[in-house]
N, C-alpha and C positions, 0 to 999 in steps of 0.2 A: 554587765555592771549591776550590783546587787544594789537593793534597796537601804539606805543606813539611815535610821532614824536618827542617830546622835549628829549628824551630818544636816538634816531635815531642823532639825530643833536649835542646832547652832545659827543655824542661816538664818531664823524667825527670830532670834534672841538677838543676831546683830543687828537685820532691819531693824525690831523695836529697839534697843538701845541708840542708834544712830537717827533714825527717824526721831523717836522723844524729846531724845536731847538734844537736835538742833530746831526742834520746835519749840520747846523750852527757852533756849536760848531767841529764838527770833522773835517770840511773843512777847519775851521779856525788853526786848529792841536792844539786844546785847548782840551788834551785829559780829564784833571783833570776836566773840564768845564761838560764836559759831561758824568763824571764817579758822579757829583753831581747834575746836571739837571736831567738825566733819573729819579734813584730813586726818587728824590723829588718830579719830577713832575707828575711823575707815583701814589707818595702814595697822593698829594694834588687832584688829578680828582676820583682817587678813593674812598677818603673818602666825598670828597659831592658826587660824583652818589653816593656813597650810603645812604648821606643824602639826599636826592634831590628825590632819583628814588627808596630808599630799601622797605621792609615789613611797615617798618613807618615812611614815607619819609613825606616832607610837602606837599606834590602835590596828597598824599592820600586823597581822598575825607572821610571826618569822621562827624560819623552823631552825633548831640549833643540834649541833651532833652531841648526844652523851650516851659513854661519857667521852669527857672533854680529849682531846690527842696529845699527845707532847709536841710540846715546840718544834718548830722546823731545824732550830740553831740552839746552843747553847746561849745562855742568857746573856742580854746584849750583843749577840754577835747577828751579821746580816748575810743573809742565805746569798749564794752567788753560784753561778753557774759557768764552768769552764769548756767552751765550744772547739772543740774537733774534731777530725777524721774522723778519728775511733768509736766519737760518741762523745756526751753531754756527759763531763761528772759535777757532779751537786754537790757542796759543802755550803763553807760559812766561812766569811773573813770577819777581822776585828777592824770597825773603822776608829772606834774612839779610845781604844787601849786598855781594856778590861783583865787581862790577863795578869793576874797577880805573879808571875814566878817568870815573863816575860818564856815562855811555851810557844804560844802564838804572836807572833810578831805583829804591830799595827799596821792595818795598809792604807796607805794614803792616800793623801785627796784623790788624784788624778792616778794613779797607779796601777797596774795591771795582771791580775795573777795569769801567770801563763800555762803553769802545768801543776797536778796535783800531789808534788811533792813538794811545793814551792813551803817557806817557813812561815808565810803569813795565810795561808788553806788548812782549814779546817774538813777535811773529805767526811761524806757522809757515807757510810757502806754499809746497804742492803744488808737485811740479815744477822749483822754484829750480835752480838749477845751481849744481853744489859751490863754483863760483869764488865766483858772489855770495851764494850763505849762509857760505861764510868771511869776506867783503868785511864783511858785517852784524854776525856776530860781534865778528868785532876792532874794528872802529865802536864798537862797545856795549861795547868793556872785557871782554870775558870769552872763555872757552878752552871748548873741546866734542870731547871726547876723539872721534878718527877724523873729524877737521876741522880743527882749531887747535889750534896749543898759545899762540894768543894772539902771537904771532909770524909765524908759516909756518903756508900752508894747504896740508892732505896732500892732493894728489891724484893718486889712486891710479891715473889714469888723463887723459891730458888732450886728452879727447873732449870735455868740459867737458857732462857728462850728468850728469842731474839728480837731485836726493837729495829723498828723501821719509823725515822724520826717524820713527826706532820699524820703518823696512823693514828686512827681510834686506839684508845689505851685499855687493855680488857682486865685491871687490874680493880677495878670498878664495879661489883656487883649490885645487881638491883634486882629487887621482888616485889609482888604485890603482896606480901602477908609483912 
Protein backbone atom coordinates (compact mmCIF):
# COMPACT_ATOMS: atom_id res chain seq x y z
CA UNK A 1 0.00 0.00 0.00
CA UNK A 2 1.64 3.18 -1.21
CA UNK A 3 1.67 6.38 0.60
CA UNK A 4 -1.15 9.02 -0.99
CA UNK A 5 -0.93 12.42 0.23
CA UNK A 6 -4.26 13.62 -1.40
CA UNK A 7 -5.69 10.66 0.86
CA UNK A 8 -3.60 12.14 4.02
CA UNK A 9 -4.85 15.78 3.47
CA UNK A 10 -8.48 14.78 2.87
CA UNK A 11 -8.60 12.89 6.13
CA UNK A 12 -7.23 16.18 8.10
CA UNK A 13 -9.64 18.51 6.04
CA UNK A 14 -12.63 16.19 7.26
CA UNK A 15 -11.47 15.87 10.96
CA UNK A 16 -11.09 19.80 10.76
CA UNK A 17 -14.18 20.51 9.04
CA UNK A 18 -16.33 18.06 11.37
CA UNK A 19 -14.49 18.81 14.49
CA UNK A 20 -14.98 22.97 13.91
CA UNK A 21 -18.09 22.85 12.95
CA UNK A 22 -19.63 20.88 15.57
CA UNK A 23 -17.79 22.89 18.07
CA UNK A 24 -19.09 25.76 16.41
CA UNK A 25 -22.31 24.57 16.80
CA UNK A 26 -22.06 23.40 20.62
CA UNK A 27 -20.32 26.65 21.79
CA UNK A 28 -22.88 28.40 20.17
CA UNK A 29 -25.42 25.79 22.47
CA UNK A 30 -27.12 25.02 19.00
CA UNK A 31 -27.34 21.49 20.19
CA UNK A 32 -30.02 20.52 17.37
CA UNK A 33 -27.35 22.34 14.90
CA UNK A 34 -24.89 19.81 15.65
CA UNK A 35 -27.13 16.59 16.30
CA UNK A 36 -27.61 17.40 12.20
CA UNK A 37 -24.15 18.70 11.12
CA UNK A 38 -22.10 15.66 12.65
CA UNK A 39 -24.16 12.97 10.89
CA UNK A 40 -24.43 14.74 7.72
CA UNK A 41 -21.26 15.83 7.50
CA UNK A 42 -19.72 12.77 8.61
CA UNK A 43 -21.93 10.44 5.73
CA UNK A 44 -21.01 13.55 2.89
CA UNK A 45 -16.67 13.08 3.45
CA UNK A 46 -17.37 9.53 3.50
CA UNK A 47 -19.06 8.88 0.53
CA UNK A 48 -16.53 10.85 -1.83
CA UNK A 49 -13.37 9.37 0.13
CA UNK A 50 -14.93 6.69 -0.98
CA UNK A 51 -15.50 7.93 -4.40
CA UNK A 52 -12.40 9.69 -4.60
CA UNK A 53 -10.02 7.25 -2.66
CA UNK A 54 -12.04 3.49 -2.78
CA UNK A 55 -11.35 0.07 -4.90
CA UNK A 56 -12.72 2.18 -7.90
CA UNK A 57 -12.17 5.54 -7.15
CA UNK A 58 -11.42 8.19 -9.99
CA UNK A 59 -7.75 8.75 -8.85
CA UNK A 60 -7.26 4.79 -9.80
CA UNK A 61 -5.02 4.75 -12.44
CA UNK A 62 -6.93 2.37 -15.14
CA UNK A 63 -5.28 1.12 -18.10
CA UNK A 64 -7.51 1.12 -21.42
CA UNK A 65 -6.73 -0.80 -24.95
CA UNK A 66 -6.10 1.92 -28.00
CA UNK A 67 -6.90 1.85 -30.12
CA UNK A 68 -10.37 1.25 -29.23
CA UNK A 69 -11.73 -2.56 -30.92
CA UNK A 70 -15.09 -2.92 -32.70
CA UNK A 71 -17.91 -3.92 -30.97
CA UNK A 72 -18.54 -7.51 -30.12
CA UNK A 73 -22.24 -7.20 -32.00
CA UNK A 74 -23.55 -5.01 -34.38
CA UNK A 75 -25.36 -2.01 -32.80
CA UNK A 76 -27.81 -2.74 -30.38
CA UNK A 77 -27.66 -6.27 -30.78
CA UNK A 78 -26.48 -8.70 -27.61
CA UNK A 79 -23.69 -11.22 -28.05
CA UNK A 80 -25.11 -14.73 -27.28
CA UNK A 81 -23.37 -17.91 -27.24
CA UNK A 82 -24.90 -21.23 -28.78
CA UNK A 83 -23.51 -24.43 -26.55
CA UNK A 84 -22.87 -27.80 -28.29
CA UNK A 85 -21.20 -30.97 -29.09
CA UNK A 86 -19.30 -29.55 -31.90
CA UNK A 87 -18.36 -26.34 -29.95
CA UNK A 88 -19.41 -22.86 -28.79
CA UNK A 89 -20.61 -20.54 -31.89
CA UNK A 90 -20.61 -16.78 -30.97
CA UNK A 91 -22.99 -14.36 -32.64
CA UNK A 92 -25.57 -11.84 -31.63
CA UNK A 93 -29.41 -11.80 -31.34
CA UNK A 94 -31.82 -8.84 -31.53
CA UNK A 95 -33.70 -8.55 -28.22
CA UNK A 96 -35.52 -5.16 -28.98
CA UNK A 97 -36.04 -5.24 -32.68
CA UNK A 98 -33.55 -2.95 -34.39
CA UNK A 99 -33.48 -4.45 -37.75
CA UNK A 100 -34.83 -2.08 -40.20
CA UNK A 101 -35.69 -4.48 -43.18
CA UNK A 102 -36.80 -7.10 -40.54
CA UNK A 103 -33.20 -9.46 -41.66
CA UNK A 104 -32.83 -10.42 -38.38
CA UNK A 105 -35.70 -11.52 -36.57
CA UNK A 106 -36.40 -10.27 -32.84
CA UNK A 107 -35.93 -12.96 -30.12
CA UNK A 108 -37.72 -12.92 -27.30
CA UNK A 109 -38.16 -12.62 -23.82
CA UNK A 110 -37.78 -16.24 -22.83
CA UNK A 111 -36.81 -17.81 -26.22
CA UNK A 112 -34.11 -19.80 -27.32
CA UNK A 113 -31.76 -19.87 -30.23
CA UNK A 114 -30.94 -23.37 -30.83
CA UNK A 115 -28.70 -23.70 -33.80
CA UNK A 116 -26.70 -21.11 -36.08
CA UNK A 117 -28.76 -20.93 -38.80
CA UNK A 118 -31.74 -20.02 -36.76
CA UNK A 119 -33.43 -16.42 -38.50
CA UNK A 120 -33.10 -14.54 -35.22
CA UNK A 121 -28.68 -15.48 -34.99
CA UNK A 122 -26.57 -13.17 -35.87
CA UNK A 123 -23.23 -15.72 -36.36
CA UNK A 124 -19.96 -14.17 -35.88
CA UNK A 125 -17.17 -15.78 -38.26
CA UNK A 126 -13.54 -15.72 -37.46
CA UNK A 127 -11.64 -14.28 -40.18
CA UNK A 128 -14.72 -12.60 -42.48
CA UNK A 129 -13.38 -10.03 -44.52
CA UNK A 130 -14.55 -6.36 -43.67
CA UNK A 131 -16.30 -6.30 -47.25
CA UNK A 132 -18.59 -9.51 -46.47
CA UNK A 133 -19.39 -8.80 -42.73
CA UNK A 134 -20.46 -5.25 -44.07
CA UNK A 135 -22.34 -7.10 -47.07
CA UNK A 136 -24.18 -9.36 -43.81
CA UNK A 137 -24.80 -6.58 -42.00
CA UNK A 138 -26.77 -4.41 -44.30
CA UNK A 139 -28.61 -7.77 -45.61
CA UNK A 140 -29.89 -8.00 -42.02
CA UNK A 141 -31.10 -4.25 -41.64
CA UNK A 142 -28.74 -3.00 -39.17
CA UNK A 143 -25.60 -0.58 -38.73
CA UNK A 144 -22.26 -1.58 -36.45
CA UNK A 145 -20.50 1.31 -35.69
CA UNK A 146 -16.63 1.12 -37.49
CA UNK A 147 -18.46 -1.10 -40.36
CA UNK A 148 -21.70 0.47 -41.52
CA UNK A 149 -23.78 3.06 -40.93
CA UNK A 150 -26.28 0.69 -42.76
CA UNK A 151 -25.59 2.50 -46.07
CA UNK A 152 -21.58 2.43 -46.80
CA UNK A 153 -19.15 0.15 -45.63
CA UNK A 154 -15.91 1.89 -43.88
CA UNK A 155 -13.08 0.51 -45.09
CA UNK A 156 -10.35 1.70 -43.62
CA UNK A 157 -8.14 -0.05 -45.76
CA UNK A 158 -8.98 -2.01 -49.05
CA UNK A 159 -6.65 -5.02 -48.68
CA UNK A 160 -10.07 -6.50 -48.00
CA UNK A 161 -8.38 -8.12 -44.48
CA UNK A 162 -10.30 -9.72 -42.20
CA UNK A 163 -12.10 -8.54 -38.95
CA UNK A 164 -12.51 -10.55 -35.89
CA UNK A 165 -15.34 -8.66 -33.97
CA UNK A 166 -14.38 -7.56 -29.82
CA UNK A 167 -10.21 -7.23 -31.65
CA UNK A 168 -8.09 -4.31 -31.30
CA UNK A 169 -8.74 -2.21 -34.58
CA UNK A 170 -5.29 -1.46 -36.44
CA UNK A 171 -7.05 1.00 -38.62
CA UNK A 172 -5.82 3.46 -36.00
CA UNK A 173 -2.40 4.93 -36.35
CA UNK A 174 -0.29 6.68 -33.81
CA UNK A 175 3.35 8.34 -33.56
CA UNK A 176 5.17 10.32 -31.41
CA UNK A 177 6.22 13.14 -34.19
Amino acid sequence: MAFNIKQVMFIVVAILVIGGGSMYFGSNQQYIGVLIFLPLSILIFVVYGMRWFGADGIYNLRTTQWPPAINSCPDYLTAYTIKNRAGDVKGCVDRIGVSRNGGLVMLQKDAVVTGPNDDRFFPLNAGETRAALCQRVMTAGLTWEGVTDGETCFNADSTGSSVVPGAASNSCTTSGS
